[in-house]
Structures are given as C-alpha cells and as structure tokens.
C-alpha positions in Angstrom: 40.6 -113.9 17.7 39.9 -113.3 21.2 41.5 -109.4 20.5 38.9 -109.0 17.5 35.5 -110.7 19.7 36.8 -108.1 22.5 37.2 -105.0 20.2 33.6 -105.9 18.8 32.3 -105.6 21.9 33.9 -102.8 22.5 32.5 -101.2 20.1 28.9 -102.5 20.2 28.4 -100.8 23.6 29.9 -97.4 22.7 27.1 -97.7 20.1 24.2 -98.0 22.1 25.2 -95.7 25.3 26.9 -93.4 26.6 30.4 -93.8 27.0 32.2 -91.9 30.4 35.4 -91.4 32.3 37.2 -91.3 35.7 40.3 -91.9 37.2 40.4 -93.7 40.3 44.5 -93.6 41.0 43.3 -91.5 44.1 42.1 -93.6 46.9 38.2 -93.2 47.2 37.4 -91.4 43.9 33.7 -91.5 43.0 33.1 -92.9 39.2 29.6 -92.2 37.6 28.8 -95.1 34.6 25.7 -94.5 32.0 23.3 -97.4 32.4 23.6 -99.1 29.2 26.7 -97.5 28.2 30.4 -97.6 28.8 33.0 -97.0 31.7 36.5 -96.4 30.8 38.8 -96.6 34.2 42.0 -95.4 34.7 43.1 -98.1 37.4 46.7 -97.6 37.7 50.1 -95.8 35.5 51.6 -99.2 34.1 50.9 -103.0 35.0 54.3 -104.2 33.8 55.3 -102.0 36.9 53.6 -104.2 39.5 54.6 -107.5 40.4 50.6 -108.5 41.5 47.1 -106.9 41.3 43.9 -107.7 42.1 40.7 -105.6 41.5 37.8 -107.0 43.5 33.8 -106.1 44.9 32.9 -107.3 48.0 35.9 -109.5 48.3 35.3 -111.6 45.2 37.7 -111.1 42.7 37.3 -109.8 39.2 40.3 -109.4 37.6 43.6 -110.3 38.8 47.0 -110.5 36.7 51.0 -110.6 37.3 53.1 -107.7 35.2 51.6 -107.6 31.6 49.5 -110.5 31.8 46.4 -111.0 32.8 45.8 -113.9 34.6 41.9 -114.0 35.6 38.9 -112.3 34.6 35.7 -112.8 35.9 33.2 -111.1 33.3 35.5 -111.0 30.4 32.9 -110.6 28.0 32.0 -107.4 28.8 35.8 -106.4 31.0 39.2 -105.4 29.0 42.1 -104.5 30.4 44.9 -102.5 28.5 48.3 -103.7 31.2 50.4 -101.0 28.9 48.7 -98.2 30.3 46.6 -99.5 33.0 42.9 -98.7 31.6 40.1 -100.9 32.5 36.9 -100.7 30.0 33.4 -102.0 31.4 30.7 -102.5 28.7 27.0 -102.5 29.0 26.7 -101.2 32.5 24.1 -102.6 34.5 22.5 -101.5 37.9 24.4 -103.7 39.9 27.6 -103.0 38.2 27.5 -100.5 40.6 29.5 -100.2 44.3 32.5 -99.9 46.2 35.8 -101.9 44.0 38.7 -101.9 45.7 42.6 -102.8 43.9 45.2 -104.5 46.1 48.7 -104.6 45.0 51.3 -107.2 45.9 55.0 -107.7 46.1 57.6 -110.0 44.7 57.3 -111.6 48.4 53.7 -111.9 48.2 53.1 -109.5 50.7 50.2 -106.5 49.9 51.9 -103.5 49.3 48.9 -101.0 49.3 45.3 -100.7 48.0 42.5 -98.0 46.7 39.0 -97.9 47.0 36.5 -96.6 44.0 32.8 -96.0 44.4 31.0 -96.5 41.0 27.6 -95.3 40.9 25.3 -96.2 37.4 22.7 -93.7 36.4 20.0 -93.8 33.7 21.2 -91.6 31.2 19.1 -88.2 29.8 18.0 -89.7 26.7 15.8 -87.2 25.6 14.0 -83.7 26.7 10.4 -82.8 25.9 8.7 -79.9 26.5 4.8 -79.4 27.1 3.0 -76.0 27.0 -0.2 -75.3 29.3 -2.3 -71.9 29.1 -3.4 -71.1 32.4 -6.4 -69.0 33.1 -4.5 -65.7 33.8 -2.5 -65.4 30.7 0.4 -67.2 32.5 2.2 -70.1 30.6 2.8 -73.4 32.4 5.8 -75.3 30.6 6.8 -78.6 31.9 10.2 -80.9 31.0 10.9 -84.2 31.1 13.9 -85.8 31.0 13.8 -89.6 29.5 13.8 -91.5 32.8 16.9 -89.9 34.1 18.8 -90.9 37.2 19.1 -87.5 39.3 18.3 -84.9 36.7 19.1 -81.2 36.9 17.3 -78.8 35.4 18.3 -75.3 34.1 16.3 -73.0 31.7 17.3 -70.2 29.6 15.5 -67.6 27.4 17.0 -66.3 24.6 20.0 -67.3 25.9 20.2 -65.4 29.1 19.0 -67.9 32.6 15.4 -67.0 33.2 14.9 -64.2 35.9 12.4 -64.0 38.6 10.7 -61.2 37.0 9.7 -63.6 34.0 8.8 -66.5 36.1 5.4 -66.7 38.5 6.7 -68.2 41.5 9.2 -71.4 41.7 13.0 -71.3 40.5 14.9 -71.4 37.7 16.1 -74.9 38.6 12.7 -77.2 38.5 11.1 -79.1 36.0 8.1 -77.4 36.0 7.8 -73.3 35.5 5.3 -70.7 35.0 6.0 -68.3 32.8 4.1 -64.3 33.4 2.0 -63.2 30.6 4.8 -60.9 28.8 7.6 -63.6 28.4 7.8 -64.8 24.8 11.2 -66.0 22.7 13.6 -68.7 22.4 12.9 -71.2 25.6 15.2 -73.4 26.4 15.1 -76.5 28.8 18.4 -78.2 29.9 18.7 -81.6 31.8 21.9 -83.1 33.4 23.2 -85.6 35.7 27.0 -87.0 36.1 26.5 -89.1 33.3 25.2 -87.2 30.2 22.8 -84.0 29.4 20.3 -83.0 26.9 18.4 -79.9 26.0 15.3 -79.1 24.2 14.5 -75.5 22.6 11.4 -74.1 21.4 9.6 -70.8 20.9 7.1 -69.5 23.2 4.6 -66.7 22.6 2.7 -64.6 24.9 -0.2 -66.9 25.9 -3.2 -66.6 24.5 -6.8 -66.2 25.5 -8.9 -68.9 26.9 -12.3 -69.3 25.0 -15.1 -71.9 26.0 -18.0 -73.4 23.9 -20.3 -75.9 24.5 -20.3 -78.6 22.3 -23.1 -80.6 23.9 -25.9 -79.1 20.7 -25.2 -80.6 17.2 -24.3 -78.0 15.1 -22.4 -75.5 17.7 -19.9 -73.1 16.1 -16.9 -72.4 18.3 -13.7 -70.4 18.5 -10.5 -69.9 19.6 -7.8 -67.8 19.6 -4.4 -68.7 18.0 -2.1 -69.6 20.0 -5.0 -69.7 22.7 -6.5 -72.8 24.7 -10.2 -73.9 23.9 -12.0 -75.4 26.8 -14.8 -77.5 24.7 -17.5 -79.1 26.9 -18.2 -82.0 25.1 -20.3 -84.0 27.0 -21.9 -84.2 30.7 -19.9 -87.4 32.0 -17.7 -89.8 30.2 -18.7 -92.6 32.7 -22.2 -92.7 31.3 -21.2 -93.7 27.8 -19.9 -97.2 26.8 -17.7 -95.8 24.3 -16.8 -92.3 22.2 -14.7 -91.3 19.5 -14.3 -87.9 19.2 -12.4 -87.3 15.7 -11.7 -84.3 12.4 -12.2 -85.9 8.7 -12.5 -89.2 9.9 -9.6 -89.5 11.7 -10.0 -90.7 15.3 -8.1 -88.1 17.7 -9.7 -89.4 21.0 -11.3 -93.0 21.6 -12.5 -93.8 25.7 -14.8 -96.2 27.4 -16.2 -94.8 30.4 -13.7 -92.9 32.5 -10.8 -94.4 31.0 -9.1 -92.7 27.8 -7.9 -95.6 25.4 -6.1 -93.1 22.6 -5.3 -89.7 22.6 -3.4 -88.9 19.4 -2.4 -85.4 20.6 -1.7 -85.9 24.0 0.8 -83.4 24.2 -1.9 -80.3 23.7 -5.3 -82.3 24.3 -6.3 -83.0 27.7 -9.8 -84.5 28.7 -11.1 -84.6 32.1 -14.2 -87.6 31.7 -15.1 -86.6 35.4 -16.8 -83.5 33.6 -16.4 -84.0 29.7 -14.5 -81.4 29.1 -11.6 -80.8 26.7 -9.1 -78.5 26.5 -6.6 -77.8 23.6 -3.9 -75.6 23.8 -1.6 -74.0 21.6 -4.3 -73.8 19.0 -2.7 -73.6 15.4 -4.6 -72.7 11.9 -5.1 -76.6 11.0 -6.6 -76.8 14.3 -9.8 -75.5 12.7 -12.4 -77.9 10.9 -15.6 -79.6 11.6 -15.6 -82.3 14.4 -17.5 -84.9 15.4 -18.4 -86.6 18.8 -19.9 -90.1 17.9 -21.6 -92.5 21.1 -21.6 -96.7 21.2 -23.7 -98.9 23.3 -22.4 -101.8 24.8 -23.4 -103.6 21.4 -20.8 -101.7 19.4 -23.5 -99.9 17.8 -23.8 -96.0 17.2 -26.0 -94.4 19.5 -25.9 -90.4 18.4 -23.4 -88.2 16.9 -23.0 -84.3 17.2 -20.3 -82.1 15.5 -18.6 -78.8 16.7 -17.6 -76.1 13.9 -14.2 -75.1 15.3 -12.9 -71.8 13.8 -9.3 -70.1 14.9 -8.9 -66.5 15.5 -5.6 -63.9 15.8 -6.8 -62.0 18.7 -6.6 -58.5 19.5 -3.4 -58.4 20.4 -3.3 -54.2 20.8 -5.2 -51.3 19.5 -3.2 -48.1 18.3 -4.3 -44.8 17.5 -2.8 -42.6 15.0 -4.1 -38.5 14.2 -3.8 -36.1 11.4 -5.5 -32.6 11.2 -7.0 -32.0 8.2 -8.5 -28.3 6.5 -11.8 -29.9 7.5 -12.0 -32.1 10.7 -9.2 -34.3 12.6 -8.9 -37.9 10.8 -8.2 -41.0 13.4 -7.3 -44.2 12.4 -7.6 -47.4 14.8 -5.4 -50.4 14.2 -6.3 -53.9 16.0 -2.9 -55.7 15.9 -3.4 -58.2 13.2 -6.6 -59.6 14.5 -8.9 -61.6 12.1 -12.3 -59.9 11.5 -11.9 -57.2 13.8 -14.6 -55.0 14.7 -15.0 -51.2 15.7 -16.8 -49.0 17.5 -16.0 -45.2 18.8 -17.1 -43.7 21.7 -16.8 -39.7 22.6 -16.8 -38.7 27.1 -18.6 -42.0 27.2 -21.0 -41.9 25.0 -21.2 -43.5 20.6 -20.1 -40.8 18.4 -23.1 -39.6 16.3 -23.6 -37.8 12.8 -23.2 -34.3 14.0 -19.7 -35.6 15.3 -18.7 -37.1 12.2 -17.7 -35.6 8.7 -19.1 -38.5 6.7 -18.9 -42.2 6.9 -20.0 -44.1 10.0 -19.1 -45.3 14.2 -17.8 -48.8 12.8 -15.3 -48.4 11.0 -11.7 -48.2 11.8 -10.8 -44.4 10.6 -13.1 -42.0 11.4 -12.9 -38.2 10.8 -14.4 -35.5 13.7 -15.3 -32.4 12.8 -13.9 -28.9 13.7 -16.1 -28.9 16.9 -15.4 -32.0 17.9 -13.1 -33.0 21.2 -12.8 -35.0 24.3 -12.2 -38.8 25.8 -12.1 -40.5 22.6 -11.9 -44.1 22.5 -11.6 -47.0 20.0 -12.7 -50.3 20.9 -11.9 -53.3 18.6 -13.0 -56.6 18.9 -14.0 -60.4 17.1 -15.1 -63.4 18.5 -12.0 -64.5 20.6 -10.8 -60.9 22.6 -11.5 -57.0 22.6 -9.0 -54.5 23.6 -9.5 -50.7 23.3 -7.4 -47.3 23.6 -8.1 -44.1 24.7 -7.0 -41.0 23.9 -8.0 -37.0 24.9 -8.6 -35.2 21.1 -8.5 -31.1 20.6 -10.2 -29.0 17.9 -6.9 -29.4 15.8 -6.3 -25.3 16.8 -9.8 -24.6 15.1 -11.9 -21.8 16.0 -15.5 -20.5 15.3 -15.5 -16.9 14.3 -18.9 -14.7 14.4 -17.7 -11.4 12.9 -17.8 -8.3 10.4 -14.6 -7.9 8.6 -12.6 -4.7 8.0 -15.1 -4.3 4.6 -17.8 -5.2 6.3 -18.6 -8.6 5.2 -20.0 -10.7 7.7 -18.8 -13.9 8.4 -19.4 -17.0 10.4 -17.5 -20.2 9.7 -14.7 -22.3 11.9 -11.0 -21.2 10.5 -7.7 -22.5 12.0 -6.9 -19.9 14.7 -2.8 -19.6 13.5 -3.9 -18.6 10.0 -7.4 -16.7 11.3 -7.2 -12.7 9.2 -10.8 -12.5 8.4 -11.6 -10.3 11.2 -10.1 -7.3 12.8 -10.3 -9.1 16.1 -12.1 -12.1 16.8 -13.0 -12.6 20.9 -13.6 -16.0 21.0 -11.4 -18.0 22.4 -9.7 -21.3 21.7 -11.1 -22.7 24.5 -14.6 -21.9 23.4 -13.9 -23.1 19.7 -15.8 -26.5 20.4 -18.8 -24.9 20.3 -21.3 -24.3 19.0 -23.2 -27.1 19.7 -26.8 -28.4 20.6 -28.1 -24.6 19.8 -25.0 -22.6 21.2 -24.2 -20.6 18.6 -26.7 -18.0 19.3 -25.1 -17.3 22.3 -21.8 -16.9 20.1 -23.3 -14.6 18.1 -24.5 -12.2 20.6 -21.4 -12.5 23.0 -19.8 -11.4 19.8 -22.5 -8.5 19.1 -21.9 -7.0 22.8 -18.0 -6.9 21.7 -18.6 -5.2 18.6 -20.7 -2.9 20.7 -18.3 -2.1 23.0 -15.0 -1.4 20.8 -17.2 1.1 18.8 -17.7 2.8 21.5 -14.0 3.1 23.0 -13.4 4.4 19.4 -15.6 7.3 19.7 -14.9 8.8 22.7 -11.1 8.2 21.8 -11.8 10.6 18.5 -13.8 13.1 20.4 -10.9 13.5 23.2 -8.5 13.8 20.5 -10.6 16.8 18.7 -10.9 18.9 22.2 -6.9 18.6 22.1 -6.6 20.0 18.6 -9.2 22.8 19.5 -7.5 23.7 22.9 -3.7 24.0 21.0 -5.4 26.3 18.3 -7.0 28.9 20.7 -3.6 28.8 22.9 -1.6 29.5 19.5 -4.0 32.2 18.5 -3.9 33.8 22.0 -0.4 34.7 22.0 -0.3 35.8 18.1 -2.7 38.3 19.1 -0.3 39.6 22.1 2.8 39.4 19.5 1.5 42.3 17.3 1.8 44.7 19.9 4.7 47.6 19.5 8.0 45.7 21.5 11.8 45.9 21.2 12.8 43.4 19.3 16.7 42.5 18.8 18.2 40.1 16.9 20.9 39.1 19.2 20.7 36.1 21.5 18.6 36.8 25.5 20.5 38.2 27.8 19.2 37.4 31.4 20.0 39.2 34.1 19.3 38.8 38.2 17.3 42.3 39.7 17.0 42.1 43.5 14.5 44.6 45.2 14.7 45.2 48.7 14.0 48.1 51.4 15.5 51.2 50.7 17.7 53.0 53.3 16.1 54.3 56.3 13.0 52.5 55.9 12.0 50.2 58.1 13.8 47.1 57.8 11.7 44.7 60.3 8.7 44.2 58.3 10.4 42.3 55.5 12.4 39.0 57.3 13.5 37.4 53.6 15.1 39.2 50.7 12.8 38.5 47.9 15.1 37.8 44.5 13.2 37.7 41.3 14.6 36.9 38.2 13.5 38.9 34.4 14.3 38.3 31.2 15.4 41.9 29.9 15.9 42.9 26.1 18.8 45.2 25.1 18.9 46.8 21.8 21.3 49.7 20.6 19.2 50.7 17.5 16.8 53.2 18.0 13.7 52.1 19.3 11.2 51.0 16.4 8.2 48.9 16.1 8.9 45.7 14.5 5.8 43.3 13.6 6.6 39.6 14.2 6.2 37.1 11.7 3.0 35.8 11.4 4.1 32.2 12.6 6.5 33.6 15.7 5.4 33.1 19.1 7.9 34.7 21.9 7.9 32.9 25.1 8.9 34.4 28.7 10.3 32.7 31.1 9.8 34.4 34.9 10.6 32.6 38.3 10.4 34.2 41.4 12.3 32.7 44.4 11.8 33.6 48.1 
C-alpha cells in the first residue's frame, strides 16, 4: 500500500513540474532542482553493497538505512529511495530544499568509511516566454522578453534561424532581454530563455516598423490614422489626474477604464500604453480591426457621465517604396509609378523641380500614376506618392527616347518639319541637328531651328557649286591639251611599226678645241625612230597621240 501512496506521489509531481537529473557519486557535484518539480539523484552504485548510510543536511539526518533496507526517513512523503540501484527521488521541491547534503558511509565495525558532499540549488523554472513589440520614433523596433519568473534566465535570440548580428541590432547584445532591432530587420524572430533547470522559447514574425502618426483626439468628431503595422500616438486628453473616472472603449466594449492617474483595466496591454501624466496613448502594431469609431466617455465623482467625444480611427498600408518603370513609344515616352501596395495613394510629377504641365504631357493629367512625355520632353523627373500615413518618391534622369526635330527640304523637295526617331530618320538628305538639341523646340525655339537649318542649306549649296564649276575647268583643260597634240600629229614623220628603240648620244668637245671651258660632260638622252622602208608620210589615226620622253642629265 505504502509502494502504491509513494508511486502516486511520484507521479503527481512529475505532473505539475519539471522533472531533472544529477549524479552526485563525485564528491561536491552541483545538483539544480525545478521549484515545484522533481529531483531524481543518483546517490550511490548499489545499497545492498554498503553495510550503513546516512544522507543528512546540516547534520540532521534524512534518510538513513542498512543494506536493502531502509531504516529511517525523514520526509517520506515526498523522499523514495530505490536500494537496488541507489537512486533517491525528491518531489515537489521547495526553496529550502535547497543546500549542501552530505552521505556518510559506515562499516560492519561501525566505523565511517568515507563520505560526499552535494550542493543542490532550486530554481523557478521558465514557464513561459512572451514577447512585446515597441515602435520607436526612428523606425527602430524595440522587442522585449520575459521569462515566467525564472530563476537566472539566459537569453539568446535568433532570426530566421541564424543568432542575431550586430548589424541588425541598435546597440546592446545578442544575449539580453531587451533588444532593438534597425529599421531593415524583418522575419522569423525568435526569443530563447534558459536556466539549469528548464528552457522555453517564443517565435513570432516581425516586419519592418512602421510609421509613427499622431492625432489629437481631444475635439469630438476627429478622424485619425495610422499606418499598418505602425504606432498611433492619440492625445486623448490633457491630464488623467483631473478626471474622476474614463472609459475609453470600440462598440461598447471597454478597452481602457482609469481613475485619476491610476489605470484600473487595460485589455490590450500588450500593444496599448497610456501615459495619464499627459493623456496620451500609443498603440502599436496597428492591425485592420484596429480601425473603428471610438469613444472617450468622463464620470464625476457621482458616477455620473460628464462628456463623451469619439475618434474615427482609420488604418493605412503605407508607402512602403515607389518604382519607376519606362517604355518609348512612336509618340512620347510612357512612365508608370508604382507605390508599393499603399492604400489610396496619391501622385504628383515633377520635371528639374518644377509640376509637369500640358505642353509636357501627351494627354491625361500630373496626378495620376502613368504619365506619358512627349518627344521634347527630358530631365530630373520625379514621382512622388503619398496618403495620409507616409510619402516616399523616386527620381529618375529621362531622354528624348532617341527623338529628334528635323527642319528640312527633302531630296523632292518637300518640306518638312516634324520630330522622327533619329535611328530610323531618311526624310532628309542630311539633317544638322543634333541629338543633343532634339528637346527643343520649346518656349518659342523653333524659329531659331529653322533658320540654323536655313544657313545649312545655304551653305552645302554653295560647296556644291563651286565643286561643279572646278570640275568643268578640268574637262575644258584635258580637251585643249588633247587637241594640241592632234594638231602636231598630222605633220609628215617616220613612223614604224616596230617597238622604240632608245638609244644614249653623248656630245662633247671635239678634238683640238678647247677643252677647259666645259668642266662636266653633258649626256642627253633621245628617243630615235628607225625605219627600213622608204621614207613616206603616214597620217596618224585620228584618236593617236605620240608621246616623247627626253631627259637630259648633267
């Protein structure tokens, strides 16, 4: 019966904490017990192998037996000892279940024949983790964890699985209750709490923080917003201490009662936080549902109402980024501006600094989100997007989409002035304006196009002229030279069909005269004819011109 009482025992307290182990057959071993829970001690090998025992604290004795039997215990309600394999289990651990146990042994003579010392220590175990998320006013995240009341907790925190870096927290370590996230960190957060005795963890998903918006709720009637996933800072009254009592609730249901400065009920403590001091409140993490009509509602000291005001709260996706995405077209360059998912977003274009007008814009209008410039058009363009909870813009430097403004007579003499794509431009024979002046004309420019253009015209007519006239004395010159030297041709010659025979004719001073007066032989060279055939005349054809070749060398 006693076997069945102690097993029930047993049992009861590995149902209601947490049940750990040590082995103490090492003299001073350090044993860590769950408060609440169970101990299971591994004392010594086998009792039946000692003759005496006694396990004590502070010399008072606890349990004492002889072999397999157990002769004393002192708290037997909550002790058992096993004597076939020496383990002692303590139930229900209390605070002062904890401290230095020591176990003598004895001989068959009485006599001690050694002893151990263990140090138990009982901790409050990690019963459970919670996690509470704070927006600060730079974008940061403030996340705190708590750990159930735990004895010497340890903290560790991982994000997405990987042990939080310093370049995703904002000062601290990755080792304290408390952290601060930087504004980019988002994902799977997870907060992990230890001590000797037990450990519990607690994950949750974190987003980027969101923006901070404030209203003033003190007017009946006052529309606010915030952004989703955001913190609202509501001011909703000047100071708490001047009103007897306030309820502050959403379709009748109360979600913060106070008299004074003293808050009485909060219902969700864990995102609301109000300052009476000041009368502000501040919700974080702001969700969908978090939107609604509110009321504020004021007693006397009689219990009766004294006023009532309500707040129009409505929740926004901010502008979370702004992208900007081209495409030339035949007529213009299209833009389109996307806001990131934001609720009611609205737009507005600006060109170097200053709103995009009509004579920019091929149809439509400056507030929507695609736009389309025309050929003309280029610059510092920027798209700004915004609704009542954040803004955010992009900017990007447009071209003329490789359009250019021709002011020109074609080859047929048509005359044309329009923009054309340059690649793809064969309207004129040659067009001198250049790419770089294709965003004209504006603001009354294209006269000066037009007579920039003229002055070009101008000139390459007359490089063409002076070309053809240069080119008609050439023609003139060859025909006189040609006609010179048929006139020479008709003359009586000898004329020979064989091939030129050249040969070298030196004159020089004859013998016995005087040879001083010439210092240098003088060689020229002749071409010289030689026909066998009696001499005839013989008229060239009319198209034959003879050449002569004479050079004369000193």
């Amino acid at each position: 019966m006693e076997d069945v009482v102690g097993l029930f025992v047993m049992l009861l307290g590995v149902s209601h904490g947490v049940e750990t182990h040590c082995d103490s057959r090492q003299n001073g071993t350090q044993c860590f017990g769950a408060l609440g829970g169970t101990l299971v001690l591994q004392l010594m090998d086998k009792a039946s192998e000692i003759h005496k025992y006694e396990w004590s604290k502070n010399r008072t004795i606890i349990l004492e037996g002889r072999n397999n039997a157990i002769a004393f215990n002192r708290i037997e309600n909550k002790l058992f000892f096993t004597p076939s394999n020496g383990t002692l289990r303590i139930n229900n651990l209390i605070r002062t279940d904890g401290g230095e146990y020591k176990l003598e042994t004895f001989g068959s003579d009485g006599k001690s024949s050694g002893s151990r010392f263990q140090q138990l220590t009982i901790q409050a175990p990690v019963s459970s983790v919670l996690l509470v998320h704070e927006c600060l006013s730079h974008g940061e995240r403030k996340v705190s964890c708590s750990s159930g009341g735990a004895d010497s907790p340890q903290y560790s925190w991982t994000l997405d699985g990987d042990t939080l870096t310093d370049s995703q927290l904002l000062g601290g370590n990755n080792e304290t209750n408390i952290i601060t996230l930087k504004q980019h960190v988002s994902g799977r957060l997870v907060c992990s709490v230890r001590n000797d005795v037990s450990s519990h963890s607690k994950e949750e998903t974190v987003s980027t923080c969101g923006v901070e918006t404030h209203c003033d709720g003190r007017q009946n009637g006052t529309q606010c917003f915030g952004a989703l996933g955001g913190t609202l800072v509501l001011q909703l009254m000047d100071k708490a201490s001047e009103i007897h009592k306030y309820e502050w609730s959403k379709n009748r249901t109360i979600i913060l009662e106070g008299r004074n400065n003293a808050i009485g009920f909060n219902r969700i403590e864990n995102k609301l936080f109000f300052t009476p001091s000041n009368g502000t409140l501040r919700i974080n993490n702001l969700i969908r549902t978090d939107g609604g009509e509110y009321k504020l509602e004021t007693f006397g000291s009689d219990g009766k109402s004294t006023g009532s005001r309500f707040q129009k709260l409505t929740i926004q996706a901010p502008v979370s980024s702004v992208l900007l995405v081209h495409e030339c077209l035949s007529h213009g360059e299209k833009v389109s501006c996307s806001s990131g998912g934001a609720d009611s977003p609205q737009y507005s274009w600006t060109l170097d600094g200053d709103t995009l007008t009509d004579s920019q814009l091929l149809g439509g209008n400056n507030e929507t989100n695609i736009i389309t410039l025309k050929q003309h058009v280029s610059g510092r363009l920027v798209c700004s997007v915004r609704n009542d909870v954040s803004s955010h813009s992009k900017e990007e430097t447009v071209s003329t989409c490789g359009f250019i403004f021709i002011n020109c007579t074609s080859a047929n003499g048509t005359h044309i002035s329009q923009w054309v794509v340059a690649a793809d431009n064969n309207l004129c024979i040659e067009t001198k304006v250049s790419p770089t002046d294709t965003a004209l004309p504006r603001d009354g420019d294209e006269s000066d196009i037009t007579e920039s253009t003229n002055i070009n015209v101008r000139t390459l007519t007359t490089a063409v002229c002076v070309l053809a006239a240069l080119v008609l004395l050439l023609v003139v010159g060859v025909s006189v030279v040609c006609a010179q030297k048929k006139k020479r041709e008709n003359k009586p010659k000898e004329e020979d069909d064989q091939e030129l025979t050249y040969s070298e004719v030196r004159i020089g001073p004859r013998p016995g005269r005087q040879m001083k007066q010439r210092a240098e032989e003088e060689v020229e060279y002749g071409e010289v004819k030689f026909s066998q055939r009696p001499r005839h005349n013989v008229e060239p054809a009319a198209d034959e011109c003879v050449y002569a070749k004479v050079r004369r060398e000193r």
